[in-house]
C-alpha positions in Angstrom: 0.0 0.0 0.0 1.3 3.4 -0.4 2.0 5.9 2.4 1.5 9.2 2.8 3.8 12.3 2.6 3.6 14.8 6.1 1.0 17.8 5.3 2.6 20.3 3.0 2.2 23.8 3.5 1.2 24.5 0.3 -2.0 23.3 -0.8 -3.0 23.9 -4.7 -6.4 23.6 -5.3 -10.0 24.7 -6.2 -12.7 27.2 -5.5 -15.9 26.9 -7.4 -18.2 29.4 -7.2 -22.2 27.5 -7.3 -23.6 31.0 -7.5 -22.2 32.1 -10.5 -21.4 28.6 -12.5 -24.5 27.9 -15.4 -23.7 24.9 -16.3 -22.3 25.8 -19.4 -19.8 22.6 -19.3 -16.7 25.0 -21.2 -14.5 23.8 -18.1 -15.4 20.1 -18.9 -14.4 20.8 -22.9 -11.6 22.4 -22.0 -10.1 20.0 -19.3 -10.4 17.3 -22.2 -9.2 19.5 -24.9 -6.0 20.3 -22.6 -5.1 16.9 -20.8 -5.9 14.4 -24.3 -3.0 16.0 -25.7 -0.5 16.8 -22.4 1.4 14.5 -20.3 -1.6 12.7 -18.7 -3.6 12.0 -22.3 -5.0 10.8 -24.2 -8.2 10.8 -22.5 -10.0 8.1 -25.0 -13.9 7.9 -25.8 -15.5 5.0 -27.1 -18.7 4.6 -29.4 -19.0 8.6 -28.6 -21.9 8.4 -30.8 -23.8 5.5 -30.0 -26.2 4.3 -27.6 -23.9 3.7 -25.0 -20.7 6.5 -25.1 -17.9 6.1 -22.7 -15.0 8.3 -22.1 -12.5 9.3 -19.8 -13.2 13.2 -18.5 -11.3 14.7 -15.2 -13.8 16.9 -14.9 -18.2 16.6 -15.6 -20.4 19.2 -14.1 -24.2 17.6 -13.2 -27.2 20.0 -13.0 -29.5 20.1 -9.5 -32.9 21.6 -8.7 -33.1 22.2 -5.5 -37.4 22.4 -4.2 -36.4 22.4 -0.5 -35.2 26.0 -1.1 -37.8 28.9 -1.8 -37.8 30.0 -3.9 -36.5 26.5 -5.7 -33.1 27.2 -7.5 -31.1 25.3 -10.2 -27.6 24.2 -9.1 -25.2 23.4 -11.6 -22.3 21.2 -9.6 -18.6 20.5 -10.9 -17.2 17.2 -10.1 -13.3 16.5 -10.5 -11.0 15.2 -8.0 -10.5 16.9 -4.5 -6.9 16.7 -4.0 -7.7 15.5 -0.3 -5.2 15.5 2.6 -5.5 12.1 3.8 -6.7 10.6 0.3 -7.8 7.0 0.6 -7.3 6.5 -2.8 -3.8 6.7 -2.3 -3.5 4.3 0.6 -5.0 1.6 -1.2 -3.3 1.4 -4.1 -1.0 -1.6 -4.0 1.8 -0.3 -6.5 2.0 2.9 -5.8 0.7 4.5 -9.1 -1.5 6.9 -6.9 0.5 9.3 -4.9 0.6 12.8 -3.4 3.0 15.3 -3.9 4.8 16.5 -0.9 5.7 19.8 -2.2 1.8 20.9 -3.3 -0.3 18.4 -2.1 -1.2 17.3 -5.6 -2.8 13.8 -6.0 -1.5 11.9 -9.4 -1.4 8.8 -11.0 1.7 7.6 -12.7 0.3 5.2 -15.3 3.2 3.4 -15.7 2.6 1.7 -12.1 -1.1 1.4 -12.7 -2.4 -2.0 -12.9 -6.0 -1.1 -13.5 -7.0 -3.1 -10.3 -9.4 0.1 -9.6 -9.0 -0.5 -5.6 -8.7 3.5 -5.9 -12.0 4.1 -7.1 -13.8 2.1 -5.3 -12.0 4.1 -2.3 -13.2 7.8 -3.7 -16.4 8.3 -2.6 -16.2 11.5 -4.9 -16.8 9.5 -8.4 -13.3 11.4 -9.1 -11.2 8.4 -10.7 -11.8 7.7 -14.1 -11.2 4.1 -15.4 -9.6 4.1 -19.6 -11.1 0.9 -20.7 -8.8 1.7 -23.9 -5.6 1.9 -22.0 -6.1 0.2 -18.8 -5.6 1.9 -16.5 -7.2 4.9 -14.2 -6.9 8.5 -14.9 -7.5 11.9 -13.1 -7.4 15.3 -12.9 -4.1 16.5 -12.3 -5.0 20.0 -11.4 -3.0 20.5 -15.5 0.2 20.2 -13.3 2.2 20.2 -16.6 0.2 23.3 -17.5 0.6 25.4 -14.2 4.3 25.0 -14.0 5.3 25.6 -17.7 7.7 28.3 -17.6 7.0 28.9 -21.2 3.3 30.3 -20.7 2.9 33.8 -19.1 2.4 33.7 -15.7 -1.5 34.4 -15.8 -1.6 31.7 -18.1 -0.6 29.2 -15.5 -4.1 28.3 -14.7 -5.9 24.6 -14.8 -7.8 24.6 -18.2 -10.8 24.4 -16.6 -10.5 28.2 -14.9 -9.5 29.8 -18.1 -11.8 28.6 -19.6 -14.8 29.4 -17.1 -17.0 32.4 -18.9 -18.6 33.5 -15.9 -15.2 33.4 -13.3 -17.0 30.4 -11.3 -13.7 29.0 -10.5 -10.7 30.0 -9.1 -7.2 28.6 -8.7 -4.6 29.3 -6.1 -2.8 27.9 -2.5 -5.3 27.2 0.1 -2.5 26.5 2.4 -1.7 30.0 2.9 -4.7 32.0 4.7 -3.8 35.6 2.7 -4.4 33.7 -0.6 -6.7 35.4 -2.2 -8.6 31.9 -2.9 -8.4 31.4 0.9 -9.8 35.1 1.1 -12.9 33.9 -1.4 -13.6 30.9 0.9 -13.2 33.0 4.4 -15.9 35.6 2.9 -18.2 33.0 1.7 -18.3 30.2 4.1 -16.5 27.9 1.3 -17.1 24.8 2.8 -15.5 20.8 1.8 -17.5 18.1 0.2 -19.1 15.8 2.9 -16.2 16.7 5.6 -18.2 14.2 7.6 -16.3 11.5 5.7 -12.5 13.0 6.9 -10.7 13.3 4.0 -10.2 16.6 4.3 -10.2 18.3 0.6 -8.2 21.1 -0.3 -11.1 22.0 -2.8 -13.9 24.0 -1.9 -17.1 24.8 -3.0 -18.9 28.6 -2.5 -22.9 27.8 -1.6 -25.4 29.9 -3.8 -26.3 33.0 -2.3 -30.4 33.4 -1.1 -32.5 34.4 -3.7 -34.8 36.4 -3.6 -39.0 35.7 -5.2 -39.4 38.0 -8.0 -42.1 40.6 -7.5 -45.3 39.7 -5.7 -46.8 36.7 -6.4 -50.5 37.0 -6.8 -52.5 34.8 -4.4 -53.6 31.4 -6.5 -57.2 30.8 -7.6 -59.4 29.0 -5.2 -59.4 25.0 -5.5 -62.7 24.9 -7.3 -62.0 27.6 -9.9 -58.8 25.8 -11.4 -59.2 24.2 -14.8 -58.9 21.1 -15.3 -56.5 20.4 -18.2 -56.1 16.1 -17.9 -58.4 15.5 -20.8 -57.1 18.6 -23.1 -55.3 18.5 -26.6 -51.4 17.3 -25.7 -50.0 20.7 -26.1 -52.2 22.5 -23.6 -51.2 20.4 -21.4 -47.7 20.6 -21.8 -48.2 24.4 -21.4 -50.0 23.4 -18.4 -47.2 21.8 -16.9 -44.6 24.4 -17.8 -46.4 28.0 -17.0 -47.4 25.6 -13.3 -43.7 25.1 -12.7 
């Protein structure tokens, strides 16, 4: 099994904003645009077309609605790998392929190690490890690690894909090991908060909660009971419209 490194002090990672993301998916396209052709790619699909596509992404974003608020909100959620402190997925790997980097705290896999035994996903309980039934073995994001420290880009170009790309600024990309970051800052502000701490893996990416919203204008009060028409036995478009003006 592999072990560990001690806690670095810095701690590159993830803020994403679930007020402001729309669920546009760019970070997804551009995550697979960047990482099928770096160091960690290819990132293969198979029968992308078909009835039943499969594909390796680091990053999917899955769409909410959330009744239990009021008024009821849509909540567009990113999914990638945390980057956890005490990552199970790396303790159970029996060759070492997954490990942690001492000097940021990133998690990787070195596919040359990997058996494909999967022991590592079935340890996530994030959904982050992705399984390449092409290659054989398991794939993640790497946080574009061979992006972010290319000496060749500008220095505000050394950003994971996935912010660059973001159109609305929904995610963010600095050291949340050092509390005048001005990620840190972002999650201090908003009550960031980790992804089912209750669990103790303790990840270094966080998530910003929507803000309250607010019902727009003033409702009018519903008709009574007896005066609502009935559309069950209308044409099929009225009662589509029924069911979409009632949402």
């Amino acid at each position: 099994m592999t072990s560990l490194p001690p806690p670095s002090a810095r701690k590159l990672g993830l803020v994403i904003d679930l007020d402001t993301c729309v669920g546009c998916h760019a970070c997804a396209v551009a995550c697979k645009q960047w990482n099928d052709g770096g160091q960690f790619g290819p990132l293969p699909d198979e029968d992308a077309w078909g009835e039943r596509p499969q594909g390796v992404w680091f990053n999917r974003v899955h769409t909410y609605e959330v009744t239990s608020a009021a008024p009821a909100l849509t909540v567009h959620f990113p999914r990638s790998c945390l980057h956890c402190e005490t990552p199970d997925c790396v303790t159970v790997c029996p060759t070492g392929a997954s490990y942690k980097r001492a000097e940021d705290g990133i998690v990787l896999v070195d596919e040359d190690k990997c058996i494909g035994c999967q022991l590592c996903a079935w340890a996530c309980p994030y959904g982050a490890r992705e399984f390449s039934t092409t290659r054989g073995v398991m794939q993640k994001c790497t946080l574009c690690v061979d992006r972010i420290y290319n000496e060749s880009f500008d220095e505000s170009d050394r950003q994971p894909a996935c912010v660059m790309a973001c159109p609305t600024r929904a995610r963010h990309f600095g050291d949340l090991g050092d509390p005048e970051s001005a990620v840190s800052k972002l999650v201090a502000e908003r009550g960031g908060h980790d992804l089912m701490p209750e669990l103790g893996y303790r990840p270094v990416n966080k998530y910003l909660p929507p803000r309250p919203r607010r019902a727009g204008g003033t409702a009018s009060a519903p008709p009574p009971a007896e005066e609502k028409v009935d559309f069950s036995t209308a044409a099929p478009i009225l009662r589509w419209l029924d069911r979409l003006l009632s949402r």
